[in-house]
C-alpha positions in Angstrom: 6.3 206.0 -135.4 10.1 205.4 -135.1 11.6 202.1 -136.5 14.1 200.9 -134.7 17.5 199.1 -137.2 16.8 195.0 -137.1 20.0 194.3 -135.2 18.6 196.0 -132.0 15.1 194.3 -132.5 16.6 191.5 -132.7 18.9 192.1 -129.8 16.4 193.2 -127.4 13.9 190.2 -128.5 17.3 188.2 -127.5 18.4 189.9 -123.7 14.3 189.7 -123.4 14.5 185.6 -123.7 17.1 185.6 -121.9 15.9 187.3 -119.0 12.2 184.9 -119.1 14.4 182.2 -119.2 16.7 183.4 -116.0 13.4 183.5 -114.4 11.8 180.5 -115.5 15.0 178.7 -114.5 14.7 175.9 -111.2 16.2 177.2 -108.4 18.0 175.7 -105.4 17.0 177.1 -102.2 19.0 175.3 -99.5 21.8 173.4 -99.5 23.2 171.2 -97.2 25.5 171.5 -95.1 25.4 174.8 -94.4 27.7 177.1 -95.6 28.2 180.8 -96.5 28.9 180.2 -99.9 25.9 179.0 -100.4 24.5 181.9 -98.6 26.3 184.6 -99.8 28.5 184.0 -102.3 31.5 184.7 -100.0 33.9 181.3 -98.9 34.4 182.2 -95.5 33.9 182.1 -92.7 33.6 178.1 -93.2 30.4 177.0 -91.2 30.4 173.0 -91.5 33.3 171.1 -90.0 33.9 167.6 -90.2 36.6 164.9 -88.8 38.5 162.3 -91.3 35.4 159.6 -91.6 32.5 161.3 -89.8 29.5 161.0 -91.4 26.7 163.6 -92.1 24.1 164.2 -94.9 23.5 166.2 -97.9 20.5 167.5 -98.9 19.6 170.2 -101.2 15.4 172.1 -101.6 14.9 172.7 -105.6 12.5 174.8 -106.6 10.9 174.5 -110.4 9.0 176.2 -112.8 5.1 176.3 -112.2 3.8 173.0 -114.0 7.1 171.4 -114.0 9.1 168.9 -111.5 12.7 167.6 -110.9 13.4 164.6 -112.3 16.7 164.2 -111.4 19.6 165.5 -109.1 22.9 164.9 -108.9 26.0 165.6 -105.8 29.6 166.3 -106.5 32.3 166.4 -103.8 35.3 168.8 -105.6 34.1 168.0 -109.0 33.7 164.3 -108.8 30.2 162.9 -108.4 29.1 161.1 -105.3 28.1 157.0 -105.9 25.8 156.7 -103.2 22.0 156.6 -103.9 19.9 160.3 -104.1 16.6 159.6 -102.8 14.3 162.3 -104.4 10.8 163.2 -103.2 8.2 165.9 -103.9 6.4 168.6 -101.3 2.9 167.3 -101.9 2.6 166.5 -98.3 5.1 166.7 -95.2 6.6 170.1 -96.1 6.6 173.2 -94.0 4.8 176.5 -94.9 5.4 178.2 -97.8 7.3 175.8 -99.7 5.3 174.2 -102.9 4.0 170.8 -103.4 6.4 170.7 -106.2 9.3 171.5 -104.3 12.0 168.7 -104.5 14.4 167.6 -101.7 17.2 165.3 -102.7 19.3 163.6 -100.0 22.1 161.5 -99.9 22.8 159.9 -96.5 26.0 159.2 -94.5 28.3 160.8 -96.7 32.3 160.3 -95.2 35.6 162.1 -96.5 39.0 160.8 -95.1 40.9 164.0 -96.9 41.4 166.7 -94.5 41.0 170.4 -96.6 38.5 172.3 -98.0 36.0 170.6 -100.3 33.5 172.1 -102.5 29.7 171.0 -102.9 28.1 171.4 -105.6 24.3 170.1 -106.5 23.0 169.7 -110.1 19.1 168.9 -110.6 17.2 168.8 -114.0 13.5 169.3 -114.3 11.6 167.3 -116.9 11.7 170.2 -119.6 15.5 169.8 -119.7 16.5 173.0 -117.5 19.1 172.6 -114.8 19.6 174.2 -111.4 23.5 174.2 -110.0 24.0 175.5 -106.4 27.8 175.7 -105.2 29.0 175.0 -100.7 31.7 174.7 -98.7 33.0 172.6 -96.0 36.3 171.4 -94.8 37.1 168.2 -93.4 39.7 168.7 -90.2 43.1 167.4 -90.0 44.5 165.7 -86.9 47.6 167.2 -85.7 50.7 165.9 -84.7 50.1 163.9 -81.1 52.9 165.5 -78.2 51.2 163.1 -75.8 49.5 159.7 -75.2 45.5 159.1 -76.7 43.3 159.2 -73.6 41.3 156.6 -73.2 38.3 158.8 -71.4 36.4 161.7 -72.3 34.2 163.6 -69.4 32.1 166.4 -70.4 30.6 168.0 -67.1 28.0 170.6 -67.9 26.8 173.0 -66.2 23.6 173.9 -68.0 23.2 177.8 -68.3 26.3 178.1 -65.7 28.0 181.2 -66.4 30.7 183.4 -65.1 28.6 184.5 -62.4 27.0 181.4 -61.7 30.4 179.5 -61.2 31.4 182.9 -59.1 28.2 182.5 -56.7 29.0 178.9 -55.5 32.6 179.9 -54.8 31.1 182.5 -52.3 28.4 180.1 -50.9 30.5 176.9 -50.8 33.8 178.4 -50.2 33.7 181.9 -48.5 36.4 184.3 -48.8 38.7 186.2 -46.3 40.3 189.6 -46.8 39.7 188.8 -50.1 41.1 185.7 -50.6 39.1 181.7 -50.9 39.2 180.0 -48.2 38.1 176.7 -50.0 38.0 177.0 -53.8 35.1 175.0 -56.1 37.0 172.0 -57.9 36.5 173.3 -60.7 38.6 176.4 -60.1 41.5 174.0 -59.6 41.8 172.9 -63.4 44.5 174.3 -64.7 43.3 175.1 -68.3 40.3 177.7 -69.1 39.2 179.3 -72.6 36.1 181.3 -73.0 33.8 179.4 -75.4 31.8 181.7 -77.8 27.7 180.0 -77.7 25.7 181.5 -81.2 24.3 178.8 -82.8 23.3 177.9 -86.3 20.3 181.0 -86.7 21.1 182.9 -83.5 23.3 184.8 -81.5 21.4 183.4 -78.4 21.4 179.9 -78.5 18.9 177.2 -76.2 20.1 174.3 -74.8 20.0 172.1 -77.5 23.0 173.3 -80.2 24.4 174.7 -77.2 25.4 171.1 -76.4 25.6 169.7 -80.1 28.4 171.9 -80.8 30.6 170.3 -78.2 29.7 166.8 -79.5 28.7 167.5 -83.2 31.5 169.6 -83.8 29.3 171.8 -86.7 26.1 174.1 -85.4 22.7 173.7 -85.5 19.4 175.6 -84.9 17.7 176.1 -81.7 15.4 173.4 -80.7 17.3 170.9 -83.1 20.1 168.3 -82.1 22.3 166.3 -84.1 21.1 167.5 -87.3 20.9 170.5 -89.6 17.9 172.5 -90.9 15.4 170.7 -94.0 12.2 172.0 -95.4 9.8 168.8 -94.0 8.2 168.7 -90.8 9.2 165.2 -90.0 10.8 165.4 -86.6 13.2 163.0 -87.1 14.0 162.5 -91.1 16.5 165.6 -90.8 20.2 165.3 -92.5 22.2 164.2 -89.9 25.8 164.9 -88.3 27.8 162.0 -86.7 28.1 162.5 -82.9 31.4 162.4 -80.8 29.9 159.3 -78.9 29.1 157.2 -82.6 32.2 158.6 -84.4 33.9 157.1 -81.1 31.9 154.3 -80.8 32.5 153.3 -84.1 35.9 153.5 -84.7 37.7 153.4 -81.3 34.9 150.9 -79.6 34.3 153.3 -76.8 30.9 153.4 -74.2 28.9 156.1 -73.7 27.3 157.4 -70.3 24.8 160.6 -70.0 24.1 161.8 -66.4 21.9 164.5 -65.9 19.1 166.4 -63.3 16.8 166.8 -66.2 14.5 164.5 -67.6 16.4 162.4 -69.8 14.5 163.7 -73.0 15.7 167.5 -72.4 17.8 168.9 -75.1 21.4 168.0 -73.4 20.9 164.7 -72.8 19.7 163.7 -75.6 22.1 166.0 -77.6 24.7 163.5 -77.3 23.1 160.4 -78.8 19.7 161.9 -80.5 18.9 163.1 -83.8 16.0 165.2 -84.1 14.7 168.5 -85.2 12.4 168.9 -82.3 13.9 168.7 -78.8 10.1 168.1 -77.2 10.0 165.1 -79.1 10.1 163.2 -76.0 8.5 159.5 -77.0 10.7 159.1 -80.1 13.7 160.7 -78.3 13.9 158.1 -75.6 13.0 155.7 -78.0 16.2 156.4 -79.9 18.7 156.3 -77.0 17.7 152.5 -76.7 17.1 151.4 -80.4 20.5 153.0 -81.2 22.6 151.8 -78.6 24.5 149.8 -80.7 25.7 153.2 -82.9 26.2 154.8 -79.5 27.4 152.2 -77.4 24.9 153.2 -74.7 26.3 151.9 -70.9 24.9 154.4 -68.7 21.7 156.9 -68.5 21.0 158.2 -65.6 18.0 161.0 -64.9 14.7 161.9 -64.6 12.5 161.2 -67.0 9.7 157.9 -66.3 7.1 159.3 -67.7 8.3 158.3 -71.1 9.4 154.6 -70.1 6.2 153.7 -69.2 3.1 152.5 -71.2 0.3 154.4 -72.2 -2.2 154.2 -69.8 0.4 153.7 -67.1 0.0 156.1 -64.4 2.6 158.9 -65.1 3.0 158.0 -68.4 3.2 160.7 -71.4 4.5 158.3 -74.1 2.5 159.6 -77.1 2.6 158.5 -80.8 2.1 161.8 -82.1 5.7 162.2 -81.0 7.5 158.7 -81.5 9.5 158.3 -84.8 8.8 155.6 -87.2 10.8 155.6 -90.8 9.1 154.2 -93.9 10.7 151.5 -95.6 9.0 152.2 -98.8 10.4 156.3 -98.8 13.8 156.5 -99.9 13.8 159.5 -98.3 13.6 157.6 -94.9 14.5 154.7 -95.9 18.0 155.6 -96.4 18.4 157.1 -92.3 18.2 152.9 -91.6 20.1 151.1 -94.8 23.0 154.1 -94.7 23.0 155.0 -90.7 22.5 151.4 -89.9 19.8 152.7 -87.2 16.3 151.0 -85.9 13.7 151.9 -88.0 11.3 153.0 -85.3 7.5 152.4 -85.0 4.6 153.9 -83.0 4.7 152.3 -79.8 3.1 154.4 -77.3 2.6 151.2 -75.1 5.8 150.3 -75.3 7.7 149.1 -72.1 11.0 150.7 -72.8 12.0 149.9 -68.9 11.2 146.5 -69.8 13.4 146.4 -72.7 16.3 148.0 -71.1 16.3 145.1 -68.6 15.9 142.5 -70.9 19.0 144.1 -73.0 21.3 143.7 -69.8 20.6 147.2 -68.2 20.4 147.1 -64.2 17.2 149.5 -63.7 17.5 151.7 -60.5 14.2 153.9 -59.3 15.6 155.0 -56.5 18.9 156.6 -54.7 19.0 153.3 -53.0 18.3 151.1 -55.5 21.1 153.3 -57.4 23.6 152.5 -54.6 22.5 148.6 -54.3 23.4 148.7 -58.0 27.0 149.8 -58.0 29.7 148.1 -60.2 26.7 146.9 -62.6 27.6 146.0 -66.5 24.8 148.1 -67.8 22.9 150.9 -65.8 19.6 152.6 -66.2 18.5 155.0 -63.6 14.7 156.6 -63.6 14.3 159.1 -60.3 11.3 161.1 -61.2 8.3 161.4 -63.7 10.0 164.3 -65.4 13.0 166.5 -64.2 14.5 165.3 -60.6 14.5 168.3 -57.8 16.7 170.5 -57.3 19.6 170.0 -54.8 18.2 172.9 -52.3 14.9 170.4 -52.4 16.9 167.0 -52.3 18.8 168.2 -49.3 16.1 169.4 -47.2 14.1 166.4 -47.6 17.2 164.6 -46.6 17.2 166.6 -43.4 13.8 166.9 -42.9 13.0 170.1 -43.4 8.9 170.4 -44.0 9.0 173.0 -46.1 6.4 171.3 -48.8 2.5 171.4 -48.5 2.2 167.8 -47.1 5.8 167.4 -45.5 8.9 167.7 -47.5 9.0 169.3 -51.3 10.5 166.2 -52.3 7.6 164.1 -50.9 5.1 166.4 -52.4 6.4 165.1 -55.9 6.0 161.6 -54.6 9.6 160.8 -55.0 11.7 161.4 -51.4 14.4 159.0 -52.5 16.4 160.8 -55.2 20.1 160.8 -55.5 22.6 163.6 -55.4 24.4 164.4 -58.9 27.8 163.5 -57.4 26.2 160.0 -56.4 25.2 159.5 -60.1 28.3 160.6 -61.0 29.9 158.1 -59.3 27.7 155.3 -60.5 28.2 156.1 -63.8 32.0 155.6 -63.5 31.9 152.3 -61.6 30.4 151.1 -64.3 31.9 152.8 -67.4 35.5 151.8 -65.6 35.0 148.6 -66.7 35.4 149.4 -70.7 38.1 148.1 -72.1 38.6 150.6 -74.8 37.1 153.5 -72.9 34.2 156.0 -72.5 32.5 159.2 -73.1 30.1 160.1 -70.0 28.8 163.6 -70.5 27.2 164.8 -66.6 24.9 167.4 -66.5 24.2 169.7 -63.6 20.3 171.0 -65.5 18.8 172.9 -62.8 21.7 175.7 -62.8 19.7 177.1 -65.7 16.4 175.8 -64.9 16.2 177.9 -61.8 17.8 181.1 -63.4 14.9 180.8 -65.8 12.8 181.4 -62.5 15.4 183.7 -61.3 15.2 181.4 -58.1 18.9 182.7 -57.0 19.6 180.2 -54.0 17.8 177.0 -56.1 20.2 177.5 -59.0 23.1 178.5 -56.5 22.9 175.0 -54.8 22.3 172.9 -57.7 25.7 174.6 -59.0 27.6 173.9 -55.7 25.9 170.1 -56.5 27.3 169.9 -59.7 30.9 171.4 -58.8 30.5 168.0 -56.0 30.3 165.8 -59.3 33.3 167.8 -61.1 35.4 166.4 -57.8 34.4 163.4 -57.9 35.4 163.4 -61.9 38.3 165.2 -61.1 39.0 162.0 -58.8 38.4 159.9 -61.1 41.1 161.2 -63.3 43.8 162.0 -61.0 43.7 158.0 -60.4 43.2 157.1 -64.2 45.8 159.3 -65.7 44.3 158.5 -69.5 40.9 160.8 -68.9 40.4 164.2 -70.0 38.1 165.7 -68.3 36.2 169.6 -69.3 33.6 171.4 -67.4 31.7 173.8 -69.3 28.2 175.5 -70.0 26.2 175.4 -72.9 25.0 179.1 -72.4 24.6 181.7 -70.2 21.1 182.2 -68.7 19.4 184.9 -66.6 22.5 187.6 -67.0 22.8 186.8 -63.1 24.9 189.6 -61.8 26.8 189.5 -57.8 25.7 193.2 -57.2 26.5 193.1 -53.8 25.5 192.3 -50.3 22.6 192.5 -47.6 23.6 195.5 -45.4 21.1 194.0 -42.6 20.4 190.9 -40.8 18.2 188.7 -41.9 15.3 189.9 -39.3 16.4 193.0 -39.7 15.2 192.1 -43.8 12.5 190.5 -42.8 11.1 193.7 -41.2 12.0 195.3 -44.0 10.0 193.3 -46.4 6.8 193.9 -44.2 7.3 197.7 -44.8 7.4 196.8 -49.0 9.1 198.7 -51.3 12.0 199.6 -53.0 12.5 202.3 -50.6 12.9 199.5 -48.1 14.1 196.8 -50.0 16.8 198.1 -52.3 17.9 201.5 -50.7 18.0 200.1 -47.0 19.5 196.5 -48.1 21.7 196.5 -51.5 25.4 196.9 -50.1 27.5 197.7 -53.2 31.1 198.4 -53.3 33.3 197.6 -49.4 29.5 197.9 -48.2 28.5 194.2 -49.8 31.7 192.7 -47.4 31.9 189.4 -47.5 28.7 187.1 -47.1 29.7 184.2 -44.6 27.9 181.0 -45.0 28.5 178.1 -42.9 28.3 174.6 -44.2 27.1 171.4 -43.3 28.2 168.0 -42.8 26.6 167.5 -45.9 28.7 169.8 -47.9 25.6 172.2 -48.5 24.9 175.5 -46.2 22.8 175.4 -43.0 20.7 177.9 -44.5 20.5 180.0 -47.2 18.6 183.6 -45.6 21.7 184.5 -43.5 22.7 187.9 -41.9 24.6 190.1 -44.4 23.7 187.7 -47.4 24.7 187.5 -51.3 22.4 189.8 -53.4 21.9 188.7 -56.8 20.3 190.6 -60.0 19.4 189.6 -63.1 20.0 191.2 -66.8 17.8 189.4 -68.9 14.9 189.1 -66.7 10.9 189.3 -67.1 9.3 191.4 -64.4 9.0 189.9 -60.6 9.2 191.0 -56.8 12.4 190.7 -55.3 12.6 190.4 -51.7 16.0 188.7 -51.3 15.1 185.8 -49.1 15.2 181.6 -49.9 11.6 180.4 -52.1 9.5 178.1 -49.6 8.6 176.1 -52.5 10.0 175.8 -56.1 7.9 177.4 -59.1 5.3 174.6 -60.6 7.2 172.4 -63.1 5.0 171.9 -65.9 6.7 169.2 -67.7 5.3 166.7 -64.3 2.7 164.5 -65.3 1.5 165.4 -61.7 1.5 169.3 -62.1 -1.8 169.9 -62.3 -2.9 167.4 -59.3 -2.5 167.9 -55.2 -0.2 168.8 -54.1 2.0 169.8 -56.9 -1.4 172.5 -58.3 -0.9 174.6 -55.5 3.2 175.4 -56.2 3.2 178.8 -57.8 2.9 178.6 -61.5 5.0 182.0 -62.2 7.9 184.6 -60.7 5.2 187.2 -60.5 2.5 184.9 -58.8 5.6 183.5 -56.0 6.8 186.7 -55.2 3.6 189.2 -55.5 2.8 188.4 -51.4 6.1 189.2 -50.5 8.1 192.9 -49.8 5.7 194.6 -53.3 9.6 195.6 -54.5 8.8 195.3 -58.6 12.1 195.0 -61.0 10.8 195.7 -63.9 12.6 193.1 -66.4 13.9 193.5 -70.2 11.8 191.1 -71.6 8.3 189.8 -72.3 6.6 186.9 -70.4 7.3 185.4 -67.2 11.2 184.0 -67.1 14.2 185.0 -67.5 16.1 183.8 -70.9 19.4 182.9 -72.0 22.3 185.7 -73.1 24.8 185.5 -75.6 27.4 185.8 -73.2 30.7 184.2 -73.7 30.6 181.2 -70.9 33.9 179.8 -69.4 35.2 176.3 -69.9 37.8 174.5 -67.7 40.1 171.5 -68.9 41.9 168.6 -66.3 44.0 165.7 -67.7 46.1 164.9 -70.6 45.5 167.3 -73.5 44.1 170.1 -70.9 46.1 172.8 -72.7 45.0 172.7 -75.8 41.8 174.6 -74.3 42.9 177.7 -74.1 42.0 181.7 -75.5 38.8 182.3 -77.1 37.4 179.4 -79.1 34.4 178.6 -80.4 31.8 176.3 -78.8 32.4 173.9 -82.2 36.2 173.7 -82.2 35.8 172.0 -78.5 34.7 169.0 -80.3 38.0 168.3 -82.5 40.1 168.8 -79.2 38.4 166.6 -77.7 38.2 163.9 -81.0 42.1 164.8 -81.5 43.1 163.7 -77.7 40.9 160.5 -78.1 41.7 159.0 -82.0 45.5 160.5 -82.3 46.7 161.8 -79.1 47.2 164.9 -77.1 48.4 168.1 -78.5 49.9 168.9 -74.9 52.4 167.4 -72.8 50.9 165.1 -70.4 52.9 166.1 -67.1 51.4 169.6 -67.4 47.7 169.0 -66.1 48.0 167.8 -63.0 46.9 164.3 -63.5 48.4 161.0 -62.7 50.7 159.8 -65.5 48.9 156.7 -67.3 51.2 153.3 -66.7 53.8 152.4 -68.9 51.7 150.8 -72.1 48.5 151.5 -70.7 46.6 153.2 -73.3 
C-alpha cells in the first residue's frame, strides 16, 4: 500500500465535496423571457424585445435537490430587485412531463421598464436547506426614435395568411393578365410603394404556424408554434402562461385606441385571436372567444368579424362546440393565477359552456350581424359583431359561385350545402369594419385577414387559394381607400408564412377540352409531358373577368399551372375542384351533405387523370416553408419598411409611427396629407 502526504488527502476529500455539492446544488431550468444568455451563455443575438412601458411576465422553473423544495425566489432587473409580488408554486399537479412534483415555478406578472437599453435578468431561489440557485437573461427595452413625420392615428394590418411570393404572383396573373410581358391591371397591393422581406422562424422553429407567425407583428418578441401572446412555461394550463403586452392593449392603453379583427377563418384560429388572446394552445377555442369579450376593456374591442358560431352558442345549441374542457377560469386562491387578474387587470374567467356569448355582446352595445345582409343593414354601427358560419366561412371561389348560381354542390350551391348561402365577401367586411372604427376619436388598429390563402394551399387547391387571394387584394383596395382619404393611416399587407412552396412552373400547352381528353387517357405521360408549357411555351394565360371582379371561369384554354414544394402525395390533373375538401373544424362535417365532400387530396383527386406527384412530406397536406414572405407598406411612415427585417421588428415600426411619429416623411407614400392639426 502507498500512503498518499495529508495535504493531498485532504485536498482531494475537499475538490470531492465540492464536486457533490455542485451536484446537489438547485438548478434553474428556464427563464423567462427568453434569451440566449440564458441558453448559452453567449449575449447575443438578443431574443426578447420590449417597448418603453409594455408589459410582460417573468417566470423562472427551479429544480431542487431530491427531498428538498424552494422556499423562496427572488427577481432582479440590472441588479436591483423587483417590488412586485413572486407568486411561487410546486409541480405536484398541473406540470408537463418530465418535470418533478418538486419543481418550483416563480412568477412575477406585468413587469414594465420605461428605460430603453439592454437590461440584465437575473433569478435567485433558495431551497429550505439554505442552497441557492442564480440564473442570469437578457432583454432590451426599445427606444423610440426621433419622429420626421406626424403620429398616425390608424394602424391596418392586412394579412394574407400563408400568402407568399408566388401566391401574391398568381392573383396578378389571374386578376390582372399581362401583355408582352407587361400588367395590364396590377393587384393594389403591388401599388404600395414600400416592400421588405420579412424573415418568419419563430420561437422553437425555423418553420413557424400561424400563430407566432402573427404574434410577432403584434407582440413584437417570438413565441412557439401553437402559442399566442405568451412565451413557453413548464404547466399545462392553457391559459396561465407569462404573458407579452399586445400592440392592440399597449395601444389601447396608453393612446385610447379601438381594435377591429376581420378575418375568413373562424374567429378562434390562431390569427385572429393572435391579436387580443393569450394562450398556449391556439385550439383552445371556448376560452379563446371567451377572452376577446371579457377583455375588451384591455383591448378596446369595436369590431370582430368572422366565422366562428359554434363557440357563441350554448351547449346544447345546435352547432354549438362550446366545451369546458377548453374555457379558462383563474383561481383566486393561486397566486400563481391569481396574479394574471390583480396585475393584468383581466376577467377572471369561469366554466361557462352554456354561456350566451352572442347574448352578451348585444347586451354590451355590439350590433350582431349573421348574415351578409344583416352585415350591410348594420353599417355605421357603434359596436359590430359579425358570426357567418359555424366554423371557417367559404372560400371566395364558393361565395361567388353561389352568388351566381352555379350548382356545383350536392344539393345546389356549395355554399348552401353548408347551410349558410348568405356570406359576405372579405372586402364587404372590410368595409364594415371601417365605417365603424372611423368613428374613434383617438384611432384604431383593425388587423383583416384573408385565411383561406393558406387554408387551401394546405389542400394544394390552386384555383380556391388563388381566388381567396384576389378576394383579399379586393379588401387591401378598399384599405388602401380608406387611407388615401384619411391621410393619418398606415396601412401594411403582409403574410405570416409561406405555405405549400407553390411554384408558377408554367402554362397549359392545350385547351381545356383538349386537357380534358387528356385526363381520360391518365398519366403523366399525358398529363405532364403533353400539358406543362415551361419557358416561352407557358405564354401568357388570359383570364377574363367578371362584373364581379372574379374570373368567368377558372379551367380556361392555355391556363396557369401551379406546383407545389412542400407537398404530401396527390393526383394532379390541372383543372378547378367541384367541391372543396371536407372542413373538419364544421360542427356539420360529419352530417349530409357536408359527409360526402372529400375528406383528403388523395381521396379528391384519385378518380381523376391517375397522374401521382409524389410529395416531400408525410400525411395528407401540404405544410408551411420557411420562406422569406414579402410585406408591403402605404401611408405615413411606409418607408421605414424596407430591406430584410425580421417578422418582430415590424411591430416597433408600427408602435413608433403610432405613440411618437413617423420615421419617414409623410409626402413620400402616396397618401393624402392629414389636415392641418389633425392628428
Amino acid at each position: 500500500m502507498i500512503s498518499k502526504p495529508l495535504p493531498t488527502l485532504l485536498a482531494a476529500a475537499s475538490a470531492l465535496l465540492a464536486v457533490t455539492a455542485a451536484q446537489a446544488a438547485p438548478t434553474v431550468t428556464r427563464l423567462t423571457p427568453p434569451s440566449e444568455l440564458f441558453a448559452s451563455g453567449q449575449p447575443e443575438p438578443v431574443i426578447a424585445r420590449f417597448l418603453p412601458g409594455q408589459r410582460f411576465d417573468l417566470q423562472a422553473t427551479i429544480k431542487p435537490d431530491a427531498g428538498q423544495r424552494i422556499t423562496a425566489a427572488r427577481f432582479f432587473i440590472d441588479g436591483k430587485p423587483v417590488t412586485a409580488n413572486v407568486a411561487l408554486r410546486d409541480c405536484a399537479s398541473g406540470c408537463v412531463k418530465g418535470i418533478t412534483a418538486e419543481t418550483a415555478i416563480a412568477t412575477v406578472r406585468a413587469v414594465s421598464l420605461d428605460k430603453p437599453g439592454r437590461h440584465e435578468l437575473r433569478i435567485e431561489a433558495t431551497q429550505a436547506d439554505g442552497q441557492t440557485a442564480t440564473a442570469r437573461g437578457n432583454f432590451d427595452v426599445v427606444p423610440f426614435a426621433t419622429a420626421m413625420g406626424p403620429k398616425v392615428k390608424n394602424v391596418i394590418i392586412l394579412l394574407g395568411d400563408g400568402m407568399g411570393a408566388a401566391q401574391r404572383t398568381a392573383a396578378r396573373i389571374v386578376k390582372g393578365g399581362y401583355a408582352q410581358g407587361k400588367v395590364i391591371t396590377p393587384l393594389a397591393m403591388d401599388s404600395f410603394p414600400a416592400t421588405a422581406l420579412v424573415k418568419t422562424a419563430s420561437l422553437n422553429s425555423v418553420v413557424t404556424d400561424s400563430s407566432p407567425g402573427m404574434t410577432s407583428y403584434v407582440s413584437g418578441n417570438k413565441n412557439n408554434n401553437n402559442e399566442e401572446g405568451v412565451f413557453p412555461d413548464d404547466t399545462t394550463d392553457a391559459f396561465d402562461n407569462p404573458r407579452i403586452e399586445y400592440l392592440s392593449e399597449y395601444l389601447h392603453r396608453t393612446e385610447g385606441k379601438a381594435l377591429g379583427i376581420v378575418t375568413t377563418a373562424d374567429v378562434f384560429d390562431a390569427t385572429p385571436a393572435g391579436n387580443a388572446v393569450h394562450t398556449s394552445n391556439r385550439g383552445a377555442g371556448t376560452g379563446i372567444v371567451d377572452q376577446f369579450f371579457d377583455d375588451r376593456e384591455r383591448t378596446g374591442l369595436t369590431v370582430l368579424l368572422g366565422g366562428g358560431r359554434k363557440w357563441f352558442l350554448p351547449a346544447g345549441t345546435p352547432g354549438s362546440e362550446r366545451a369546458e374542457a377548453n374555457d379558462y377560469a383563474f383561481s383566486s386562491t393561486d397566486a400563481h393565477t391569481a396574479d394574471i387578474v390583480k396585475r393584468w387587470g383581466v376577467a377572471p374567467g369561469a366554466k361557462d359552456k352554456d354561456r350566451d356569448l352572442i347574448k352578451d355582446f348585444q347586451s354590451a352595445g355590439y350590433r350582431y350581424a349573421p348574415t351578409r345582409t344583416a352585415l350591410m343593414a348594420a353599417d355605421g354601427a357603434d359596436k359590430l359583431l359579425g358570426l357567418f358560419s359555424f366554423s371557417n366561412m367559404n372560400v371566395a371561389l364558393d361565395k361567388i359561385d353561389g352568388r351566381r348560381g352555379a350548382k356545383k354542390g350536392l344539393t345546389g350551391t356549395v355554399v348552401e350545402d353548408y347551410g349558410f348561402p348568405d356570406q359576405p365577401m372579405l372586402d364587404e367586411m372590410a368595409r364594415a369594419a371601417l365605417n365603424t372604427l372611423k368613428k374613434q376619436p383617438k384611432g384604431f388598429v383593425l388587423m383583416i385577414e384573408g385565411a383561406s390563402i393558406d387554408k387551401q394551399a394546405h389542400n394544394m387547391d390552386t384555383e380556391r387559394w388563388m381566388l381567396d387571394t384576389i378576394e383579399f387584394d379586393r379588401a387591401v383596395q378598399v384599405a388602401q381607400d380608406f387611407a388615401r382619404e384619411n391621410g393619418d393611416t398606415l396601412v401594411i399587407v403582409t403574410a405570416d408564412h409561406e405555405c405549400s412552396g407553390a411554384a408558377l412552373i408554367g402554362g397549359s400547352m392545350l385547351t381545356d377540352k383538349a386537357l380534358q381528353e387528356a385526363i381520360q387517357k391518365k398519366g403523366a405521360a399525358n398529363l405532364r409531358d403533353k400539358v406543362v408549357g415551361v419557358y416561352e411555351k407557358a405564354g401568357f394565360p388570359r383570364y377574363r373577368l367578371a362584373a364581379d371582379g372574379y374570373p368567368e371561369a377558372t379551367d380556361i384554354d392555355y391556363r396557369l399551372l401551379v406546383g407545389y414544394g412542400a407537398n404530401a402525395d396527390r393526383y394532379e390533373d390541372w383543372r378547378t375542384n367541384a367541391t372543396p375538401m371536407r372542413d373538419s373544424q364544421q360542427p356539420m362535417a360529419k352530417t349530409e351533405p357536408l359527409k360526402w365532400y372529400p375528406p383528403a387530396p388523395l381521396e379528391r383527386d384519385d378518380a381523376l387523370g391517375d397522374y401521382l406527384v409524389t410529395g416531400q412530406v408525410p400525411g395528407e397536406s401540404a405544410v408551411h416553408t420557411a420562406t422569406d414572405i414579402p410585406l408591403s407598406a402605404f401611408g405615413p411612415g411606409a418607408l421605414a419598411f424596407t430591406g430584410v427585417i425580421d417578422n418582430t421588428d415590424v411591430f416597433f415600426k408600427l408602435a413608433q409611427a403610432a405613440v411618437k411619429g413617423t420615421t419617414a416623411p409623410a409626402d413620400t407614400t402616396g397618401a393624402k396629407r392629414p389636415a392641418k392639426g389633425r392628428r
